[in-house]
N, C-alpha and C positions, 0 to 999 in steps of 0.2 A: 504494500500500500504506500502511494506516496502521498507526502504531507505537503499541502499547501502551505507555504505560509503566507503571503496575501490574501488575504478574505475577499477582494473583488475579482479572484478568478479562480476557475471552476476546472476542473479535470471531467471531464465528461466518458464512459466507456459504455459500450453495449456489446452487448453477446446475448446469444443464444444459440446454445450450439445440441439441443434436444434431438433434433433430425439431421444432423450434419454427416457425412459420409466422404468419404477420399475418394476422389476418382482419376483418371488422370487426363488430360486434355483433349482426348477425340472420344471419351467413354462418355455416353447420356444417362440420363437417367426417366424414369417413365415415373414414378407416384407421385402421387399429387399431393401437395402440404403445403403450407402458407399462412399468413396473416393477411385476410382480405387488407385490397390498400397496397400491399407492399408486395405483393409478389407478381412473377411476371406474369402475361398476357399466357405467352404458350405451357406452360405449367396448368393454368387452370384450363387449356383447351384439350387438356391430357397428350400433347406432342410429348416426345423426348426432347429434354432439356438438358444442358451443360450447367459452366459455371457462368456463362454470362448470366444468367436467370440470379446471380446473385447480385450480379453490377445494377442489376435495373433494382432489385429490393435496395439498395446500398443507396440508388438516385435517390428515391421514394422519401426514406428517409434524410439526407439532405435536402430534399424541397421541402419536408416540412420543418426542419432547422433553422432552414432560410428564408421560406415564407411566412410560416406561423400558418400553415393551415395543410391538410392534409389534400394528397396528392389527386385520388379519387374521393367523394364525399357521397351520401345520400341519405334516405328516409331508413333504411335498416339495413344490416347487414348486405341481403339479397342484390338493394341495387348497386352498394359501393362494390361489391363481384362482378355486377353483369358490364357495369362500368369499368373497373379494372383490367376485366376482361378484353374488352372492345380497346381500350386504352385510349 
């Protein structure tokens, strides 16, 4: 753990590494998991996916860093998917 010592600046980290898997750069992967919002388009079309499908969650999250508001948005889960999906 590192110690701030300035109180007006923040160390920020995130992981989640629950479904994480090693692959190596021409292998896909087919199951489908995700956090609506944050995952790529072809993941939730059930294609086989790489590691790019990580770079587009990794965007997702910096726009909403950056913008303060979430990438895809709707009335419940269902549309922020069907939207995510369509992108």
């Amino acid at each position: 753990i590192t110690q701030i010592q300035d109180l007006t600046q923040y160390e920020i980290r995130i992981a989640d590494f629950g479904l994480a898997t090693f692959t190596l750069n021409d292998e896909f992967i087919t199951h489908r998991c995700g956090s609506p919002g944050y995952v790529a388009p072809e993941v939730l079309k059930g294609y086989p996916y790489g590691y790019k499908s990580d770079i587009f969650g990794a965007g997702s999250v910096f726009f909403n860093l950056l913008s303060k508001r979430y990438l895809f948005s709707g009335a419940d889960a269902d549309e922020v998917l069907r939207r995510n999906a369509r992108c």
